[in-house]
N, C-alpha and C positions, 0 to 999 in steps of 0.2 A: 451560592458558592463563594465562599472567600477566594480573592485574588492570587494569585505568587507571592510567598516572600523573598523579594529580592536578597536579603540576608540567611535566607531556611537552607535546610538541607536538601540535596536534588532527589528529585522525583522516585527515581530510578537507581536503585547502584547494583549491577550485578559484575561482581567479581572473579574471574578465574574460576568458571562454574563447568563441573562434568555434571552428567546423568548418566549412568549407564539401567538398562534392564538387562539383566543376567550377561550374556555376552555379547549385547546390541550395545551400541556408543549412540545414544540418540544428541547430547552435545559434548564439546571438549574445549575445555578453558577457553568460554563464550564469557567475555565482558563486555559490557551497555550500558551506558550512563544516559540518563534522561533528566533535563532540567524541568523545573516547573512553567508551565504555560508552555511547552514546547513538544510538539508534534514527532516523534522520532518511529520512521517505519523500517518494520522487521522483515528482508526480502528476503524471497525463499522460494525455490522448487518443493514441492510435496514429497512428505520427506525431510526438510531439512532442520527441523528440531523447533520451528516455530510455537508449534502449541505447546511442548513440552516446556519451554522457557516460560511463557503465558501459565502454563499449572504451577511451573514453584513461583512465579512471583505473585501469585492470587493464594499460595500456602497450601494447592493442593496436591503439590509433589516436592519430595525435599530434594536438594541437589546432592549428586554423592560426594564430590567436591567444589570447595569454593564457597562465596556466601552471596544471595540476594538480600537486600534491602529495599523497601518502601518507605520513602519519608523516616526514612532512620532505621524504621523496625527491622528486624531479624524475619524475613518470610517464614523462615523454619518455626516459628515461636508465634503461633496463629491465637491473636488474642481479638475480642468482641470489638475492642476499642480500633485497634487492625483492619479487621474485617470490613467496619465504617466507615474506611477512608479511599477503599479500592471498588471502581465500579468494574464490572465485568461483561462485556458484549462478546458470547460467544457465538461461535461459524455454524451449528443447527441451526436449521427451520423447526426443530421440534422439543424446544424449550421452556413450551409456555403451556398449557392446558387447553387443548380445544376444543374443551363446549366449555368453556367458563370465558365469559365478556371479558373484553380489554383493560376493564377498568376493575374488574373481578381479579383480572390475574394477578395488578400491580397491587391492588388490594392487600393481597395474599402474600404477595414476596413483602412488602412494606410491613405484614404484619411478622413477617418473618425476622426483620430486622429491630424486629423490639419496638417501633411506633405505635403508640395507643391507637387506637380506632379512628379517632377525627380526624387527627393528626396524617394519619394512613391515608385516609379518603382524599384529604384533601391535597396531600403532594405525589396521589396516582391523579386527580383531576389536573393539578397542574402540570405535569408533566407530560401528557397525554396531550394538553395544550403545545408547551413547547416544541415537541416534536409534528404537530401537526396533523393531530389525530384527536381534536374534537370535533364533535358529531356524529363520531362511529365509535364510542366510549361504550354502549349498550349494543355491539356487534358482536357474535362469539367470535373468536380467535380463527376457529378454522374458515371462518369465511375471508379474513384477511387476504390479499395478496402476500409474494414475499416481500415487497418490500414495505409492506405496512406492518409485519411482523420485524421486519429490523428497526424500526423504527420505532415502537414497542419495547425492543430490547435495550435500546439506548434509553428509552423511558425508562424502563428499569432500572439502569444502571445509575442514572441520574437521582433514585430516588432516593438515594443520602446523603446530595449531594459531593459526588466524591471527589479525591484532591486528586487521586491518578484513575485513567481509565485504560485499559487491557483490552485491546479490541482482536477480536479473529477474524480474518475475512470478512470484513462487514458489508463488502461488497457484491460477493459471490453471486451468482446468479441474479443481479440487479439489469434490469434496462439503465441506460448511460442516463438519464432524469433521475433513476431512483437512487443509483450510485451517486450522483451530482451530490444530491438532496441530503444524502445520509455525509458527504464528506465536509457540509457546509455543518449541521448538526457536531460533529465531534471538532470543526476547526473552531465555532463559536465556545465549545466546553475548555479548550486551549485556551482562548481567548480571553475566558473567566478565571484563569489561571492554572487547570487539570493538566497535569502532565502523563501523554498519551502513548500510551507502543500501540503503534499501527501496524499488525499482523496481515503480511500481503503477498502472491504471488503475482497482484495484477502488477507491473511496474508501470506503466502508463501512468500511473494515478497517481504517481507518488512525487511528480514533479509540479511543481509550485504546490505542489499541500504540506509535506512532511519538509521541517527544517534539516534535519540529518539521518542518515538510513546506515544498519546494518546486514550484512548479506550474508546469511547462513547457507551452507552447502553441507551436506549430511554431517550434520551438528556442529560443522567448524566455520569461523569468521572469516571470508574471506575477503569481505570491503567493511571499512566504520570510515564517515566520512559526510560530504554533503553531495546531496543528487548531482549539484555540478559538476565533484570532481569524481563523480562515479560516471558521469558521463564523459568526461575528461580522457578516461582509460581505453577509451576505444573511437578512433576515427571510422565515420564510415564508407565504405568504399564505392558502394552502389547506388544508385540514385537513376531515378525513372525520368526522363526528360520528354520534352513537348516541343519542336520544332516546324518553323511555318519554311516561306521562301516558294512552297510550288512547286517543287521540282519533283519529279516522278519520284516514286516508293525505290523505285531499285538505283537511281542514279545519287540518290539523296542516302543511301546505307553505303554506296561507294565512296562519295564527298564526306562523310562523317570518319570514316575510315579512315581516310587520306588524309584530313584536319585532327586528327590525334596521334596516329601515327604510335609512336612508345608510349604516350600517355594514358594510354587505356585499351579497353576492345568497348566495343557497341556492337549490339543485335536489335530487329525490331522486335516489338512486344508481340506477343503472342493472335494480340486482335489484326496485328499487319496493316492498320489501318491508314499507314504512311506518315504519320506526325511522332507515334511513343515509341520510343528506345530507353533501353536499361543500359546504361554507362556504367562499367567498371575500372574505377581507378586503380594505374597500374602502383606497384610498391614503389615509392620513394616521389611519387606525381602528387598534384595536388588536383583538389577538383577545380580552384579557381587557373590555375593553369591548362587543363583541360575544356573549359569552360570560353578562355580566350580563344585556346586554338580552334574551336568550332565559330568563334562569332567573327574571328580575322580570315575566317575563310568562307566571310559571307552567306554566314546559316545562321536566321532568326533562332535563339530560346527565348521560346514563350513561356515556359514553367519547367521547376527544376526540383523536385521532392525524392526526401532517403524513400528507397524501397523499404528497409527498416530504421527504424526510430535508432536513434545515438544510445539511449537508457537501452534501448532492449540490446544491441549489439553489446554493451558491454555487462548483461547481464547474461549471456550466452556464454564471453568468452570467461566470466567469471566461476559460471557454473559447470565447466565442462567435468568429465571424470578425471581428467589425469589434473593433482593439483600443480601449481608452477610455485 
């Protein structure tokens, strides 16, 4: 795979793009720009127009208004030469043929894409390598795990070398190894210069992998931006804390009480187990100012962790129903 060119056109142009199906708005004037060699993930509740955006930018739905591009082209204007430059990892487990081997399937798509036969063989063998799936090359498909079949799929997608990759939930029903394993696989195809939409509702995973993230809510944009400042949008209030000192369970929810005072409320966790409290910071406090008044009042914190993550708090307040 050819590098980026630093001078080329970006990856990605979609512009002021609707979809509608008859009276459903699945998007509304959605634009996302993606440069080359650069990871850009598409966040999203189910529902929010994700895949439909991923079918016209792969030319298999047209937009009703607006225009997507791929490396210049016109998605709406599906040409062979087009087709070669886009790989495409869709969200099925059931894309591939299962009693036909691994190396049969990629076979078969590679023969699909106009590859002479050797030519076919031999970049479903290498690719099969890359991903990390030689040795089970003569396995049939159904006996795969899932995450050996995504990883397969990337094989696929890889086998024309392509300059942009479309990805759908590529992590969906992965154990956190195979999720790992498949985010390192598309950040190396970045890295060769492919420029990537990473289709996702997990938000955990999109920090430190994805350079910049748009956030769709029933087809409308309501973050473009970079993971920091989408976490940026929301402080979080709550936080599980781990306090020593020895002092009985009930005298120690009295003194935590009493060392915050307006800065918060504390309860103990649910285990009672006399050390974990859930700390809610009150509106306009800070947690490091709640944080002193519990340690100027003579109470160890031993650990101090959000009960929810900064990304997912501000992917909650993003995605509510009523828009702001």
């Amino acid at each position: 795979m050819a590098g980026a060119d630093p001078g080329g056109c970006p990856a990605i142009e979609v512009s002021s793009v609707s979809r509608r199906f008859g009276s459903t708005v699945a998007l509304e004037n959605v634009s996302v720009h993606v440069a080359q060699g650069e990871i850009h993930a598409l966040l999203g509740p189910n529902g929010a127009g994700k895949t439909t955006l991923l079918r016209i930018l792969s030319g298999l739905t047209i937009p009703t208004r607006g225009s997507a591009r791929v490396l210049g082209r016109d998605t709406a204007r599906r040409t062979s030469e087009g087709r070669h430059l886009v790989g495409v990892i869709p969200s099925g487990d059931r894309t591939f043929y299962q009693r036909l081997s691994g190396i049969e399937n990629l076979l078969f798509f590679a023969r699909l894409y106009g590859l002479g036969y050797q030519e076919a063989l031999r970049r479903a063998g290498d690719t099969m390598a890359s991903v990390g799936l030689n040795g089970v090359e003569g396995l049939v498909v159904g006996k795969y795990s899932q995450g050996m079949q995504k990883r397969l799929a990337i094989a696929r997608a890889l086998l024309i070398d392509p300059r942009v990759l479309l990805v759908d939930e590529a992590t969906h029903n992965l154990d956190p190894e195979g999720a790992r394993r498949v985010r390192e696989l598309i950040r190396a195809a970045a890295d060769r210069g492919a420029g990537v939409l990473w289709a996702t509702q997990r938000i955990e995973e999109i920090r430190g992998f994805a350079e910049t993230v748009t956030m769709l809510h029933h087809g409308v944009v309501r973050f473009s931006g970079t993971p920091a400042q989408l976490v940026s949008m929301t402080a979080p209030k709550s936080f599980l804390i781990r306090v020593g000192n020895g002092r009985p369970s009930g005298d120690r929810v009295n003194a935590l009480k009493l060392a915050l005072g307006a800065l918060g409320a504390i309860e103990p966790e649910r285990s009672n187990d006399g050390e974990h409290y859930t700390l809610t910071i009150a509106d306009g406090a800070t947690l490091g100012e709640a944080i002193s008044a519990i340690v100027n009042a003579d109470i160890q914190i031993l650990a101090c962790h959000e009960t929810r993550p900064e990304i997912e708090e501000a992917f909650i307040s993003l995605t509510r129903e009523t828009l702001v």
